[in-house]
C-alpha positions in Angstrom: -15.0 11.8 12.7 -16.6 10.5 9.5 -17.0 7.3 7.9 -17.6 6.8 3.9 -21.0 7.6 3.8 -21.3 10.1 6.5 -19.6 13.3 8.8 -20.4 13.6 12.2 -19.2 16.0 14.7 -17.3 14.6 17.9 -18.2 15.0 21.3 -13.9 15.7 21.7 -14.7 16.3 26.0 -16.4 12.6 26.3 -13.4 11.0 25.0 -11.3 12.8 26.8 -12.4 11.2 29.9 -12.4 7.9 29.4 -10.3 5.5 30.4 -10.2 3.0 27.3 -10.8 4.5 24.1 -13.2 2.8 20.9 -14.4 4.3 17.8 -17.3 1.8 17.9 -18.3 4.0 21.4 -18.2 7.2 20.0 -21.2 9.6 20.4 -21.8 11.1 16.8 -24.8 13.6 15.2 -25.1 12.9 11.3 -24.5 16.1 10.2 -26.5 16.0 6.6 -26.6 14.5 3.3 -22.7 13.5 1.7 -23.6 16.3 -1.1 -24.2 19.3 1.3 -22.4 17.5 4.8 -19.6 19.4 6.5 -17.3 17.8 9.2 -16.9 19.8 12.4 -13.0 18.4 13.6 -11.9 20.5 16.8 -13.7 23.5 15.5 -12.6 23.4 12.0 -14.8 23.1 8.9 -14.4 20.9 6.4 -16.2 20.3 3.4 -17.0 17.2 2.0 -18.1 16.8 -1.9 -18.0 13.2 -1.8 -17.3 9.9 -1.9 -16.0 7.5 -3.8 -15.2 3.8 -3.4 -12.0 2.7 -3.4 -10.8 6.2 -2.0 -7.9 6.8 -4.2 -4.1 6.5 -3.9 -3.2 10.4 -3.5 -0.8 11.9 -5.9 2.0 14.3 -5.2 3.7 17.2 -7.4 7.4 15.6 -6.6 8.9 13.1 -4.5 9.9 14.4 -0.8 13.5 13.5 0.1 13.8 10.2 2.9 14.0 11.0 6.0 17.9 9.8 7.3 15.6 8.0 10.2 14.6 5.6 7.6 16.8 2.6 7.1 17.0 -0.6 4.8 18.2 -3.1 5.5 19.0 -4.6 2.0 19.6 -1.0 -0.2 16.8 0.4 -2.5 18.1 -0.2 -6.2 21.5 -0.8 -5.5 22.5 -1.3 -9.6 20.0 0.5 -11.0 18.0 4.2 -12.0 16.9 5.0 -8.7 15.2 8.1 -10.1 12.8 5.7 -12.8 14.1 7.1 -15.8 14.2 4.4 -18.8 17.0 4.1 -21.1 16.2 5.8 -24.7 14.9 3.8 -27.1 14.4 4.8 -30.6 11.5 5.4 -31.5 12.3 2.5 -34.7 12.8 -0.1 -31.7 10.8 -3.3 -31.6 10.8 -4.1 -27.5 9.6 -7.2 -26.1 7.5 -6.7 -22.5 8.3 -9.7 -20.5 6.3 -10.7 -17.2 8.7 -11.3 -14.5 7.0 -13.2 -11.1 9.1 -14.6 -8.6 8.8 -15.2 -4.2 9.0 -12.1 -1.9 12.6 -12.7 -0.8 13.6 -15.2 -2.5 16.8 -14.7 -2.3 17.4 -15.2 1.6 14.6 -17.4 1.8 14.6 -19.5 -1.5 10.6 -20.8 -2.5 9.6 -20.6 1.3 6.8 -17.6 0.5 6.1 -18.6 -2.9 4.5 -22.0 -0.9 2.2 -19.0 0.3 1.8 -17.7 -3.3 3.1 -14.2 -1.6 4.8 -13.5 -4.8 7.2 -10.0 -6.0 5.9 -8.7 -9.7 8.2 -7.2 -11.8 8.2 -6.2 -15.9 11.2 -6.8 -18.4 12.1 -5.3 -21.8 14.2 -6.4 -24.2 15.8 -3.8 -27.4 15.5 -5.6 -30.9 17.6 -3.0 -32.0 20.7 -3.5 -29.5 19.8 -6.3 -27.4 20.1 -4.6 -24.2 17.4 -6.2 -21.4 16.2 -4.1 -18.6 14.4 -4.8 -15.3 11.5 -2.7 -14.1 10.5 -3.1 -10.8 8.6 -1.1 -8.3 9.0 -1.4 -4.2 9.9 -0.3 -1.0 12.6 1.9 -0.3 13.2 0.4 3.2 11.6 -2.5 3.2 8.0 -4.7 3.8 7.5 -4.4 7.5 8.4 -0.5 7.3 5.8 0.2 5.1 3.1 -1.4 6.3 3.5 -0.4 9.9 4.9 2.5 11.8 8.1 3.2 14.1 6.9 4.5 17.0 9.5 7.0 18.5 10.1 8.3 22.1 10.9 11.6 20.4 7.9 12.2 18.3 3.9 12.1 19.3 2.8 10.5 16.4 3.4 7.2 14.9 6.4 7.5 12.6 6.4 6.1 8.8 8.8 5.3 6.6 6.8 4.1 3.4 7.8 5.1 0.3 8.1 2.8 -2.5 9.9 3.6 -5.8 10.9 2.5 -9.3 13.7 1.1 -9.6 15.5 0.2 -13.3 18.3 -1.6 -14.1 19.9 -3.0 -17.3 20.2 -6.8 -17.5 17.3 -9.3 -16.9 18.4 -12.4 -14.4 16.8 -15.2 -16.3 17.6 -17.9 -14.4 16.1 -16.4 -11.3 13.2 -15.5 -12.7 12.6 -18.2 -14.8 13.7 -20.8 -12.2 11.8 -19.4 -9.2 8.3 -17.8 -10.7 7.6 -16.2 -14.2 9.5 -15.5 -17.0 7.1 -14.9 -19.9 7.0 -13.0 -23.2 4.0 -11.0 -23.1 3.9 -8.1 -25.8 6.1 -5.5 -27.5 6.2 -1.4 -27.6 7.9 1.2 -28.0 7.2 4.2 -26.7 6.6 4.3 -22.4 9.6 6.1 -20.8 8.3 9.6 -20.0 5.2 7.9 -18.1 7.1 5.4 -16.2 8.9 8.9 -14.6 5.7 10.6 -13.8 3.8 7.7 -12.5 6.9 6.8 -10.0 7.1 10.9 -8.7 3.6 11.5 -7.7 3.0 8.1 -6.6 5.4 7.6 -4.0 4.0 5.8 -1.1 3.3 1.9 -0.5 0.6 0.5 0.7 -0.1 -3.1 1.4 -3.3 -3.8 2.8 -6.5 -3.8 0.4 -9.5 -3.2 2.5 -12.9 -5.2 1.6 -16.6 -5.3 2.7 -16.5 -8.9 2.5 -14.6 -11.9 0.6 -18.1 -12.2 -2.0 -17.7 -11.4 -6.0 -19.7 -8.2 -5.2 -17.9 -6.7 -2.3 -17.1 -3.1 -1.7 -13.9 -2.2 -1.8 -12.6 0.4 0.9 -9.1 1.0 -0.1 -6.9 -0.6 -2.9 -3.3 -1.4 -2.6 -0.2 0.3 -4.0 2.3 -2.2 -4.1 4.7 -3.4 -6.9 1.8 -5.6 -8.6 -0.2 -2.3 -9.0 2.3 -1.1 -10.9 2.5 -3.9 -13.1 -1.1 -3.7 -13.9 -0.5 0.3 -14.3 2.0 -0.7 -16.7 0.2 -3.3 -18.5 -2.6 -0.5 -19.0 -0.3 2.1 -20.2 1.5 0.0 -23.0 -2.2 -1.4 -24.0 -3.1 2.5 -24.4 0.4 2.7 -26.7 -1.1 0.1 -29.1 1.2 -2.5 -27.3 -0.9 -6.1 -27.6 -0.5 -8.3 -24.5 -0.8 -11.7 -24.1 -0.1 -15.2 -21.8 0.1 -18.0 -22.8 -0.3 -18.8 -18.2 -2.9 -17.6 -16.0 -1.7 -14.4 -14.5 -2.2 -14.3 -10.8 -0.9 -12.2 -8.2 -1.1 -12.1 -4.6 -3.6 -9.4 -2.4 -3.4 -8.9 1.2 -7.3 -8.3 2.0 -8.5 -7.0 5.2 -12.0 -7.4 6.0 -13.9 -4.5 7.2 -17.5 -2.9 7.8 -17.5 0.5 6.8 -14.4 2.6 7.8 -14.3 5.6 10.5 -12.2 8.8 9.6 -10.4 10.1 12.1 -7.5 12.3 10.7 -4.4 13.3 10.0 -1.3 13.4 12.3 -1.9 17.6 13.7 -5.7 16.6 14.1 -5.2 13.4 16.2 -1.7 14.0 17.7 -1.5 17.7 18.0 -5.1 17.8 20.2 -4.9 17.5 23.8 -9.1 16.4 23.7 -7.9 13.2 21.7 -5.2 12.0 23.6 -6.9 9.1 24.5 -7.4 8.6 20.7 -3.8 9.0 20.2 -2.7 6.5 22.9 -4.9 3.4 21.5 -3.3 4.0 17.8 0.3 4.4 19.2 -0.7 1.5 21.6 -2.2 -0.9 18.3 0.7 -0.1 16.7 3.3 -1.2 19.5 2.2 -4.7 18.9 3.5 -4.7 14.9 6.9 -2.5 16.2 10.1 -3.9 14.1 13.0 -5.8 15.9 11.0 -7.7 18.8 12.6 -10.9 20.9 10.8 -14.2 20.5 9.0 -14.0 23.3 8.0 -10.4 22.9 6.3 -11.7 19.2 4.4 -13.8 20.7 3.2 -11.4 23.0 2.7 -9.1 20.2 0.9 -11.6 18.3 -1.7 -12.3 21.0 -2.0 -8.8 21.4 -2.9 -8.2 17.4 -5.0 -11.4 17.8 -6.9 -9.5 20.5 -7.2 -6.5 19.2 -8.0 -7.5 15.1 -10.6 -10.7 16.3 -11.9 -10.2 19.7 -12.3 -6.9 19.9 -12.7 -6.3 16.1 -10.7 -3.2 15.3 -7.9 -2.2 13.0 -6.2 1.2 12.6 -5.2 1.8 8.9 -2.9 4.7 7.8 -3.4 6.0 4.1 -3.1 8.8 2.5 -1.1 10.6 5.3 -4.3 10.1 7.1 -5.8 7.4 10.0 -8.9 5.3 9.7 -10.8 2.8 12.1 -12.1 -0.4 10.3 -14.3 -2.5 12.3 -13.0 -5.7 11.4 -15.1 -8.4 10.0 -14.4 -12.3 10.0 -12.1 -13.8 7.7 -10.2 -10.4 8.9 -7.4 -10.9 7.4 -6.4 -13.0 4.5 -3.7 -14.0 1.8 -5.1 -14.7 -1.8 -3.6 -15.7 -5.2 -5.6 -14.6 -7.5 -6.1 -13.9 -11.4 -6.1 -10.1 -13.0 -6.5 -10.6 -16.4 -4.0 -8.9 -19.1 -5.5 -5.9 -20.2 
């Protein structure tokens, strides 16, 4: 195990044996200094160059196929360029960048999460040259809940994800919803983008909602940043600042972050190192237990069973099990814990 700043080698026979299993209780050796540190994990070797703060979204050669397991229950990009590719636009094109805001489901659930300023980001552009508007919006393939916590399957020994989130683009901008329910604003123009709107949405492919904090103070540490469909706005914005576009808002552009609060993280590993050990099944058994808690399609009286149990295992006992990168982490949880903000990110 390892956190940021440190590797330590695990005594895997100690956890074997007990009964209840913490990171917080873990025996651990520092093994050295980050530059020259290597992490013993079931006899393996591993080196470790170092560390940075946020660790960093990991990028893929191509986008892997979804597994049929995965299902949405409202289709991904139903209309629209499932594969991100923009229309052409001539290179002699004028097009407007509009910033599109509006409630996380609004449209089963009308303003009910805007109230809770837990608001969907999108970007639309509109062709001088043949009027055409497009939507641009990046999300999950099957859903929320699905990419911010795991299945957990009888079949399978590890916790089982289905997190992907894409870009999706389709011609047409709804005006009235946007404009009616969130944002509908006139921001910039450009004309050149389409090529890195494809490479950006086929080696970043998977979603991730949580950002992970020190603390909620101005100089915080960040552990982990999102990658949701306002990160790809602000990727966007960057991009089309890079192409010369010139961005402005005439509002204050806020968007909502899902902070957890956390001391500094404990890496445990990947899905073969935690799952595929026999000395850390106990290890294995308190994630796949955590995640039972957060498992989709519960009765009302099993949520609020669930819900003491998260309350119990996220306050009380102060412990969180996060899932990036293809890899698991143990946050020791810090008070507020958890919390939903609206907050500004300036235009580029």
């Amino acid at each position: 195990m390892r956190t940021l700043h440190e590797n330590h080698h695990v005594d895997s026979a100690s956890i074997c044996h007990r009964t209840a299993w913490r990171p917080k209780r873990l025996l651990h050796i520092v093994l050295g200094t980050i530059a020259d540190a290597k992490l013993l994990d079931q006899g393996i070797q591993r080196n470790l160059i170092s560390i940075f703060h946020p660790v960093s979204i990991r990028r893929f050669d191509r986008r892997p196929p979804a597994d049929s397991y995965c299902e949405a229950l409202y289709p991904f990009c139903p209309t629209g360029d499932r594969d991100g590719r923009f229309p052409y636009i001539r290179d002699s094109d004028v097009v407007s960048v509009y910033r599109l805001q509006t409630p996380v489901w609004e449209f089963k659930y009308g303003d009910v999460l805007g109230k809770f300023h837990i608001m969907h980001d999108a970007i639309g552009f509109s062709s001088l040259e043949t009027g055409a508007n497009y939507t641009m919006e990046w999300y999950e393939l099957f859903q929320l809940g699905n990419c911010t916590f795991p299945h957990l399957r009888p079949d399978m020994s590890a916790p089982f994800w289905c997190n992907q989130g894409a870009a999706c683009i389709f011609e047409g901008i709804d005006d009235l919803h946007w404009s009616q329910n969130g944002t509908l604003e006139k921001i910039g123009e450009f004309n050149a983008m389409a090529q890195w709107v494809q490479d950006d949405n086929n080696t970043g492919i998977y979603y991730e909602t949580w950002t992970v904090r020190s603390d909620p103070g101005p100089n915080a540490t960040v552990w982990f940043e999102s990658y949701d469909c306002s990160q790809f706005v602000h990727r966007t914005y960057r991009k089309l600042t890079e192409l010369g576009a010139k961005l402005s808002s005439r509002s204050q552009t806020n968007y909502t972050k899902i902070y957890l609060y956390s001391g500094e993280p404990t890496y445990l590993g990947n899905d073969s190192a935690i799952f595929g050990q026999p000395a850390l099944k106990n290890l294995a058994a308190d994630i796949r237990r955590f995640y039972h808690a957060f498992r989709p399609h519960q009765s009302i009286f099993e949520l609020a069973f669930s819900l003491l149990e998260a309350y119990h295992d996220v306050v009380l006992d102060k412990s969180f099990y996060l899932y990036y990168n293809f890899e698991y982490w143990h946050l020791p949880m810090k008070p507020p814990y958890v919390q939903i903000t609206y907050e500004e990110v300036p235009l580029p």
